[in-house]
NUGULO-654785 format. One record per residue: residue in one letter; x, y, z of N, C-alpha, C, O in turn. Coordinates in pm, 1 decimal. Example, Ala and Ser with C-alpha at 12.3 -4.5 7.8 and 13.67 -1.06 7.14 Angstrom:
2
+------+----------+----------+----------+----------+----------+----------+----------+----------+----------+----------+----------+----------+
| resn |    neast |   nnorth |      nup |   caeast |  canorth |     caup |    ceast |   cnorth |      cup |    oeast |   onorth |      oup |
+------+----------+----------+----------+----------+----------+----------+----------+----------+----------+----------+----------+----------+
|    a |   1319.0 |   -569.0 |    780.0 |   1230.0 |   -450.0 |    780.0 |   1320.0 |   -330.0 |    780.0 |   1423.6 |   -331.9 |    846.5 |
|    s |   1285.0 |   -225.0 |    708.0 |   1367.0 |   -106.0 |    714.0 |   1290.0 |      3.0 |    787.0 |   1340.9 |    113.8 |    803.9 |
+------+----------+----------+----------+----------+----------+----------+----------+----------+----------+----------+----------+----------+
END
This chain:
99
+------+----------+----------+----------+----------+----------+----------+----------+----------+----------+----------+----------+----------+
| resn |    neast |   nnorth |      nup |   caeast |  canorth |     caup |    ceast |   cnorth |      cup |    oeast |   onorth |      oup |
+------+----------+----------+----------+----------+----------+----------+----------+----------+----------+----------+----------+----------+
|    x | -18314.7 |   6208.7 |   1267.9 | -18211.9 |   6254.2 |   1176.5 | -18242.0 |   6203.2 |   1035.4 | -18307.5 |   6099.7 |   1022.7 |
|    x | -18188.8 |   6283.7 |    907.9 | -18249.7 |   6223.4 |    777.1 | -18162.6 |   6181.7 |    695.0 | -18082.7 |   6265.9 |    653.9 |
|    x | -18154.0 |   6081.8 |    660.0 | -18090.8 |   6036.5 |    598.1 | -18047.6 |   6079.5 |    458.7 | -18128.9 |   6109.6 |    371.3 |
|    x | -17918.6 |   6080.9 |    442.4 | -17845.1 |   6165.8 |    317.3 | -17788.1 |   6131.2 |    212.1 | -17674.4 |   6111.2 |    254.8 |
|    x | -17784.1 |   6104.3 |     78.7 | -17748.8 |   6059.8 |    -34.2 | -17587.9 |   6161.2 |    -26.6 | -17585.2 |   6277.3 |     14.3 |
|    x | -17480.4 |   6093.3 |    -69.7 | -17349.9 |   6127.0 |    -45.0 | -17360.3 |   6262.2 |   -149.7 | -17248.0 |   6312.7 |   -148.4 |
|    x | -17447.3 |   6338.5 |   -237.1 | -17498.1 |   6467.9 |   -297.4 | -17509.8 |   6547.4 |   -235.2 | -17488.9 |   6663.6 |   -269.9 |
|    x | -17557.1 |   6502.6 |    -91.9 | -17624.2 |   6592.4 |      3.5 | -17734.7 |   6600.9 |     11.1 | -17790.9 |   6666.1 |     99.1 |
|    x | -17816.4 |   6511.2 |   -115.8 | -17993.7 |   6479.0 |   -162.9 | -18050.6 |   6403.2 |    -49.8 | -17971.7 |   6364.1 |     36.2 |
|    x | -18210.5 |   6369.5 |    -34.4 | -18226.2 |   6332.4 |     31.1 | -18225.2 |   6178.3 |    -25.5 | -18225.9 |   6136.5 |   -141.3 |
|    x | -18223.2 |   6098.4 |    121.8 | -18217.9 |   5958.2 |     75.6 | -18364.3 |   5913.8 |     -9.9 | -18478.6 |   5946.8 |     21.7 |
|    x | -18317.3 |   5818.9 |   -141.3 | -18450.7 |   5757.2 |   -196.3 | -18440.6 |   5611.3 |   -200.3 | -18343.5 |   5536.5 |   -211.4 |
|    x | -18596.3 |   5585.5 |   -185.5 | -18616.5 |   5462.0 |   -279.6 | -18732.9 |   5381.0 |   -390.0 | -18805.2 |   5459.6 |   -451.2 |
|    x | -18750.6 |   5258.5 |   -413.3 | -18846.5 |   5266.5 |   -524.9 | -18901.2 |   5141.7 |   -513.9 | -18827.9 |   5052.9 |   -470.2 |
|    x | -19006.0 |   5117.1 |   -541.9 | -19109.9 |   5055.0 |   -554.4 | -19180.5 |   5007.1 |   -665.1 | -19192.3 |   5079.3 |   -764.2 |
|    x | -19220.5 |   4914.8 |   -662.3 | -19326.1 |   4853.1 |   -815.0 | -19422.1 |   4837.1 |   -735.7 | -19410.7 |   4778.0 |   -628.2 |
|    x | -19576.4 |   4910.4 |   -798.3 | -19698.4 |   4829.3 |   -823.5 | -19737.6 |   4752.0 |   -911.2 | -19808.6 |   4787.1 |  -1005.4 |
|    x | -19675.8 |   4579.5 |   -881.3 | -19775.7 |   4484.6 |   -975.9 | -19854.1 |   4486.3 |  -1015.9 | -19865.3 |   4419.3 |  -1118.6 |
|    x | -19935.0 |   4540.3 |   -981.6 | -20100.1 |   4553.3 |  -1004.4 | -20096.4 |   4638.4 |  -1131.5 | -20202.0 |   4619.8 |  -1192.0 |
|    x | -20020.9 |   4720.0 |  -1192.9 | -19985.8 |   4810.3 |  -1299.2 | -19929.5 |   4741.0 |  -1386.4 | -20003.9 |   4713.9 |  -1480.6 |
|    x | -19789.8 |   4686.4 |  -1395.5 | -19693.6 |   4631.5 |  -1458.3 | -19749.4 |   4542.2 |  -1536.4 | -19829.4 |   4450.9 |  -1516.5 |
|    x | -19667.5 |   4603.1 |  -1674.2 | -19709.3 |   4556.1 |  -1828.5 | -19611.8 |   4421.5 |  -1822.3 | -19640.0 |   4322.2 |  -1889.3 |
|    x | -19507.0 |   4426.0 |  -1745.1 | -19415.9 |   4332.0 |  -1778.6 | -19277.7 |   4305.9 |  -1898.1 | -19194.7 |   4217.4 |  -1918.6 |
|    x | -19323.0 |   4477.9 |  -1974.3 | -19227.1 |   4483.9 |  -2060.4 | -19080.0 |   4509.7 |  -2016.6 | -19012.7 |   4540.6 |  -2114.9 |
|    x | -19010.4 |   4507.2 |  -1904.6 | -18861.1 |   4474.3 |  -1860.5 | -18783.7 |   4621.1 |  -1908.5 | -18668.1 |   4624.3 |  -1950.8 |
|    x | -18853.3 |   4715.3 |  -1896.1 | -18737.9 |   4826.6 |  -1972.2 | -18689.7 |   4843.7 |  -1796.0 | -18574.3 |   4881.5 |  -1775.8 |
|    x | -18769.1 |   4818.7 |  -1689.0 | -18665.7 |   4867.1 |  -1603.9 | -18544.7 |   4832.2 |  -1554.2 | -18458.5 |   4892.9 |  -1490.7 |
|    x | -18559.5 |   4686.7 |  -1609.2 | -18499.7 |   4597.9 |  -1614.8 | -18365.0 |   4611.6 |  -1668.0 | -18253.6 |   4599.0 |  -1617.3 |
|    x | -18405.5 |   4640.1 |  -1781.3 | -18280.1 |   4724.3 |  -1884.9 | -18222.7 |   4838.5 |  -1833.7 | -18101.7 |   4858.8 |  -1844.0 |
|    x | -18295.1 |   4911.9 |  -1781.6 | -18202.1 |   5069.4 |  -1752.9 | -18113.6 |   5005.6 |  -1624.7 | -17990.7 |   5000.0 |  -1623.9 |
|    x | -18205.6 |   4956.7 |  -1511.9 | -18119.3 |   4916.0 |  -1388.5 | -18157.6 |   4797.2 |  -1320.8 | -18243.1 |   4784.0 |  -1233.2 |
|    x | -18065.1 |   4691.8 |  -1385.3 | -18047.2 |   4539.3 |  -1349.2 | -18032.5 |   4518.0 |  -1210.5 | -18100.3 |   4443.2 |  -1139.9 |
|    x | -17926.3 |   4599.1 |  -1173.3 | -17935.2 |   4560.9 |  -1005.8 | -18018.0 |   4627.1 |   -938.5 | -17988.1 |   4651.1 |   -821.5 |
|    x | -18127.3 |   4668.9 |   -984.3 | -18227.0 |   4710.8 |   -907.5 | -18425.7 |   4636.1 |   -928.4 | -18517.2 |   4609.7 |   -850.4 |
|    x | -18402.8 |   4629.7 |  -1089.8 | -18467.9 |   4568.1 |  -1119.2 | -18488.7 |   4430.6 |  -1147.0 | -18376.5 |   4380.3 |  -1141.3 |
|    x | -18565.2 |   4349.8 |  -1171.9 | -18550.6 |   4206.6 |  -1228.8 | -18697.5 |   4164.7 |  -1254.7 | -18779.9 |   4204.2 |  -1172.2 |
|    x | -18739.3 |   4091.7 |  -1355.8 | -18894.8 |   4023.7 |  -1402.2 | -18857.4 |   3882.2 |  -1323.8 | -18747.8 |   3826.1 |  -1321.1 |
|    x | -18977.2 |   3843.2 |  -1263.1 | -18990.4 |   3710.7 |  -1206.7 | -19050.5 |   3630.3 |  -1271.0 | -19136.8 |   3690.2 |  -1335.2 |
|    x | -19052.7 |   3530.8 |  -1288.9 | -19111.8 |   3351.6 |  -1369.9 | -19257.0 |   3400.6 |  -1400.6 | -19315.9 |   3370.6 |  -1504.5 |
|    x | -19318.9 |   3492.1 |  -1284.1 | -19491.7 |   3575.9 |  -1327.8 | -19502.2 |   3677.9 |  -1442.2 | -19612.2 |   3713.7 |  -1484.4 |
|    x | -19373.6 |   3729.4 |  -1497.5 | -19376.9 |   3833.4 |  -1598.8 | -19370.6 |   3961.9 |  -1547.7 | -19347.6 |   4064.3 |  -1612.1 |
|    x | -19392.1 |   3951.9 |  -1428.4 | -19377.8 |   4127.8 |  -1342.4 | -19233.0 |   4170.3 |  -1307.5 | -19145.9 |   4088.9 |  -1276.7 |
|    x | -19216.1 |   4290.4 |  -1313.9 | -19093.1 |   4332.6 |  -1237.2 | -19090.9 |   4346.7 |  -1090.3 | -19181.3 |   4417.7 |  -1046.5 |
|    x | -19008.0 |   4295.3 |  -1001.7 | -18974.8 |   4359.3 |   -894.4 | -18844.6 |   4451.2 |   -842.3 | -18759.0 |   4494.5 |   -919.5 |
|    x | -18845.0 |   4467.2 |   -736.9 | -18716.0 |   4534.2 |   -670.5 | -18607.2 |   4417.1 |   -645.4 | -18636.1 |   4297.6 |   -639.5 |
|    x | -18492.0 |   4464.9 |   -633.0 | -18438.6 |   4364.2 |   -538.2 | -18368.2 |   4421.2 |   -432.6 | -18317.1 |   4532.9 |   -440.8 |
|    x | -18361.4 |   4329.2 |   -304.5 | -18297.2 |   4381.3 |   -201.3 | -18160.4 |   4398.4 |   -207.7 | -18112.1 |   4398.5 |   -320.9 |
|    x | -18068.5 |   4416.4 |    -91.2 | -17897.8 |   4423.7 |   -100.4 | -17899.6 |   4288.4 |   -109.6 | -17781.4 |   4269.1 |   -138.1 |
|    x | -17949.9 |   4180.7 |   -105.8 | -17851.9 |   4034.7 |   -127.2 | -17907.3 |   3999.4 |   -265.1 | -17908.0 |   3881.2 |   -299.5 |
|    x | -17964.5 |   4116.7 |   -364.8 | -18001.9 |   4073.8 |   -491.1 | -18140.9 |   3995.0 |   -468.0 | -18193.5 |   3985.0 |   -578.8 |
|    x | -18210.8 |   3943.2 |   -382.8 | -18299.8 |   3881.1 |   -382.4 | -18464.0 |   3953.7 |   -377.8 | -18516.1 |   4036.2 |   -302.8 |
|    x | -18503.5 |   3890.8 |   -476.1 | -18647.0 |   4002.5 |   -496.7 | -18775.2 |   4035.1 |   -400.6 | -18865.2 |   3964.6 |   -355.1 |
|    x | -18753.5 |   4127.8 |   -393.7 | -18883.0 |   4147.1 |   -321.0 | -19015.9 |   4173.7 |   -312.8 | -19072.6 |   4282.9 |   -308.4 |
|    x | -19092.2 |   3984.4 |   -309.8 | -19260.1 |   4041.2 |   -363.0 | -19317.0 |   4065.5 |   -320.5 | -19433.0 |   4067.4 |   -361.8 |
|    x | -19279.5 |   4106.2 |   -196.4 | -19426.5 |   4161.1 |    -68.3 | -19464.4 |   4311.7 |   -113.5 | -19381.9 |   4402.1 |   -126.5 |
|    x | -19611.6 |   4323.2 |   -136.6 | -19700.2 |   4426.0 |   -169.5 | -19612.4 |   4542.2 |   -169.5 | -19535.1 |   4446.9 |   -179.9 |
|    x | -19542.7 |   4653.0 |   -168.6 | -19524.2 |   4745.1 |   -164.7 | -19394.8 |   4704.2 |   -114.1 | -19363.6 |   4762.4 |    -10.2 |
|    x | -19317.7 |   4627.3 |   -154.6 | -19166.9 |   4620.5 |    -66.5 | -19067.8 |   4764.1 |   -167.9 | -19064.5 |   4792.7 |   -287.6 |
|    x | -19023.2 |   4802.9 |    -86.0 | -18938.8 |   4885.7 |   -143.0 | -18786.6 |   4862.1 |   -117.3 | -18738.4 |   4771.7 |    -49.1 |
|    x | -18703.8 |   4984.2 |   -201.1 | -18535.3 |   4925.0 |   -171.3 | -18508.0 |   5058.3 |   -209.7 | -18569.8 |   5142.6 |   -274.7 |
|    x | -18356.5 |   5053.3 |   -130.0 | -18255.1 |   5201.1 |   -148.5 | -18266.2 |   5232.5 |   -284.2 | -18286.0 |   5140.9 |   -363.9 |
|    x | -18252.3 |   5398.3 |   -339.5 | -18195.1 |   5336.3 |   -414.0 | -18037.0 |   5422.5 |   -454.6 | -17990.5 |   5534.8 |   -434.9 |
|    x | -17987.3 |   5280.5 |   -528.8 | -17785.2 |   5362.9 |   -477.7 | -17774.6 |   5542.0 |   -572.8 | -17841.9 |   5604.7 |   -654.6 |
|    x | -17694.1 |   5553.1 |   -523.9 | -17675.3 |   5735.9 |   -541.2 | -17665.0 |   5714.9 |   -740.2 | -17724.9 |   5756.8 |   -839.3 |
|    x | -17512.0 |   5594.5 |   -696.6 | -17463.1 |   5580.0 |   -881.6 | -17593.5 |   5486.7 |   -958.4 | -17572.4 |   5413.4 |  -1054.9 |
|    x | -17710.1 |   5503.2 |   -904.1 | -17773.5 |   5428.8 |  -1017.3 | -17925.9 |   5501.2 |  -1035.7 | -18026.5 |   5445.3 |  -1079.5 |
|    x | -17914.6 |   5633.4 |   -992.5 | -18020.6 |   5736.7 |   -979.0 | -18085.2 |   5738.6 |  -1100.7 | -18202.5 |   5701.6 |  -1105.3 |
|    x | -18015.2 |   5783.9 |  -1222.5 | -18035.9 |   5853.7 |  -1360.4 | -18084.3 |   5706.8 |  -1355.9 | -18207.3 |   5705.8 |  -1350.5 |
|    x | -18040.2 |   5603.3 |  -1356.1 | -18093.9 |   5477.3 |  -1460.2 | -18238.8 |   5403.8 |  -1363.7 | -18314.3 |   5314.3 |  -1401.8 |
|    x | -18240.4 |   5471.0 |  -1245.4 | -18385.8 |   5412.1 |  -1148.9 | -18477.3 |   5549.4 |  -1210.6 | -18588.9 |   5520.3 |  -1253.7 |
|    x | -18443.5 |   5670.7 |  -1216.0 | -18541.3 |   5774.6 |  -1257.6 | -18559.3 |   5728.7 |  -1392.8 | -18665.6 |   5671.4 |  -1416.7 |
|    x | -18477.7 |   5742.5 |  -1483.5 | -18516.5 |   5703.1 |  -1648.8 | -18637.0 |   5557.9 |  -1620.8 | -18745.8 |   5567.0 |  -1677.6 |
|    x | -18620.2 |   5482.7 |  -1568.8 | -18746.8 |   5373.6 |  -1562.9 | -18849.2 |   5447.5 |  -1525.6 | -18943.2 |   5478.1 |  -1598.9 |
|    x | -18836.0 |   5477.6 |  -1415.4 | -19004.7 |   5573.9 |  -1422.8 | -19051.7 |   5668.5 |  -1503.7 | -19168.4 |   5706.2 |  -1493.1 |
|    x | -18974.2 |   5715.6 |  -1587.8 | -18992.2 |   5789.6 |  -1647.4 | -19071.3 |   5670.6 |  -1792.5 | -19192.7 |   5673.5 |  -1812.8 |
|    x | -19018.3 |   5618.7 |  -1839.0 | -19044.8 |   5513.7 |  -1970.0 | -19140.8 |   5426.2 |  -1940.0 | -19214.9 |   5391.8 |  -2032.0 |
|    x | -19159.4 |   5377.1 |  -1821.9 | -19206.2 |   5239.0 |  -1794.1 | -19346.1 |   5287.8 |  -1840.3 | -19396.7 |   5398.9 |  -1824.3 |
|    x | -19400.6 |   5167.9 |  -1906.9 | -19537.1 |   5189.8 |  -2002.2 | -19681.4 |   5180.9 |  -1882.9 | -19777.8 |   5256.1 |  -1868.5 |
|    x | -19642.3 |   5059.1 |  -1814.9 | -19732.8 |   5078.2 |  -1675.8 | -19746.4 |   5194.0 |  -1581.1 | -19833.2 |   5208.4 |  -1495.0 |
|    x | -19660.1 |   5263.5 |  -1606.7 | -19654.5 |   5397.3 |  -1510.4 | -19694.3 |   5335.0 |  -1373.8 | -19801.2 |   5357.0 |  -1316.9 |
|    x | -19559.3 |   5225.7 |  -1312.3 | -19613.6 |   5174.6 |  -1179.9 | -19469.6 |   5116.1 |  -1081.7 | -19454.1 |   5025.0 |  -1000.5 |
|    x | -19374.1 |   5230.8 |  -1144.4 | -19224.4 |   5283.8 |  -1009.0 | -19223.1 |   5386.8 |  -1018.1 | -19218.6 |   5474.6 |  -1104.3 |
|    x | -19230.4 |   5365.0 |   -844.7 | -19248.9 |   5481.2 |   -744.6 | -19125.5 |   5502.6 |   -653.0 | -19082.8 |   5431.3 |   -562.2 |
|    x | -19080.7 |   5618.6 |   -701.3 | -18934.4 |   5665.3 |   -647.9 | -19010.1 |   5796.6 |   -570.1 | -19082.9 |   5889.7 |   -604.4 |
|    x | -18922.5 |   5726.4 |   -392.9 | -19019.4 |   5841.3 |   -291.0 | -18887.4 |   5849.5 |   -214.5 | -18798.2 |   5765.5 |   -202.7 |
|    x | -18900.5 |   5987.2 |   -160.1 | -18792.9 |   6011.6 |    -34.4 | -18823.8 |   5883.1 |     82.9 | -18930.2 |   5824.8 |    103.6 |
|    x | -18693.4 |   5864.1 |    147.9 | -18722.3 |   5773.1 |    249.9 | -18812.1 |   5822.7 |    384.7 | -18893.9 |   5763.8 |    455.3 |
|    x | -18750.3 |   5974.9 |    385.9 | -18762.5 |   6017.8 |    521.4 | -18969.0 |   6024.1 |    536.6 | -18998.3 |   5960.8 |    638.0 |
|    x | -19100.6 |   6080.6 |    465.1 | -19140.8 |   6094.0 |    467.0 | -19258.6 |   6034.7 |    324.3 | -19371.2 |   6074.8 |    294.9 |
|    x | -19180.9 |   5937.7 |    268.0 | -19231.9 |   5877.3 |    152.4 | -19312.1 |   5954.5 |    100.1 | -19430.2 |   5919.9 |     96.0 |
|    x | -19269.2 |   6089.0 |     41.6 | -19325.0 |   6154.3 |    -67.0 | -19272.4 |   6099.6 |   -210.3 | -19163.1 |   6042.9 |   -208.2 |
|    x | -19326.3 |   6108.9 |   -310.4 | -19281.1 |   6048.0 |   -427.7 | -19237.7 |   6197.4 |   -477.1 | -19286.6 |   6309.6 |   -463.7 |
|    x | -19107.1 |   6137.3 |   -548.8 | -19041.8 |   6263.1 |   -642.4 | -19054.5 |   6239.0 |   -802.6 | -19068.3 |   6335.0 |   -878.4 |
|    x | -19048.6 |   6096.6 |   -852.5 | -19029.2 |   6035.6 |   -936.1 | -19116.8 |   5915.0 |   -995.6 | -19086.2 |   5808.8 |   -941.5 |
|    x | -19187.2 |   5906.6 |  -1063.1 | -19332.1 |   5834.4 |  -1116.9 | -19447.0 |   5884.8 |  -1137.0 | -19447.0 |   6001.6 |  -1175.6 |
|    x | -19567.7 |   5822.4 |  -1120.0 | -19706.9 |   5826.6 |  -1149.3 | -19741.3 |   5941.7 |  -1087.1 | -19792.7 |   6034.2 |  -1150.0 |
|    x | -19719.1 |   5947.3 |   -970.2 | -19794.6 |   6012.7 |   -860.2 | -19716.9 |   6144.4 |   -784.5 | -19753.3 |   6195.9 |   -678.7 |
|    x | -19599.4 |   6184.8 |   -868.0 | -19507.4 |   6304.2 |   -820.3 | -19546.2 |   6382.2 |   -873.7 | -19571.9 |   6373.3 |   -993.7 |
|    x | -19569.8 |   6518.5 |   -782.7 | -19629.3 |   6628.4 |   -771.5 | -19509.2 |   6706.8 |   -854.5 | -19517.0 |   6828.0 |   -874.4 |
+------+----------+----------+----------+----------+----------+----------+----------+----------+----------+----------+----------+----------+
END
């Protein structure tokens, strides 16, 4: 069964490649509770208890009301390195690598 964004969209979520990241914090800025820079200068995700997640490719929901401000980061971010993918089949809709 696939999971459903209360739109009726499909469920997403998003991702940082460190390995990219300039460290300049705009995602930071658009969406705080999603984003955050760690003591290394990189951005990560954070999980539901707010706590970041640095394992290689960790990803997180992401909430319905904070869509526009997780897409606007991929859209700006100078690293071109968040990756907003459907859950069900991790296609990317949103970043570097969306078709």
């Amino acid at each position: 069964m696939q999971q459903r964004t209360a739109d009726g969209g499909e469920a997403l979520e998003v991702w940082i490649d460190q390995d990219l990241c300039t460290g300049d914090g705009i995602c930071a800025q658009y969406a705080p509770e999603v984003f955050e820079l760690d003591i290394d200068g990189l951005a990560y995700v954070k999980g539901a208890d707010d706590e970041l997640l640095q394992e290689k490719g960790a990803a997180t929901p992401v909430p319905l009301a904070l869509l526009t401000d997780v897409v606007d980061s991929a859209r700006e971010c100078p690293g071109e390195c968040i990756h907003v993918r459907r859950v069900s089949d991790k296609v990317e809709r949103y970043g570097p690598d969306a078709g």
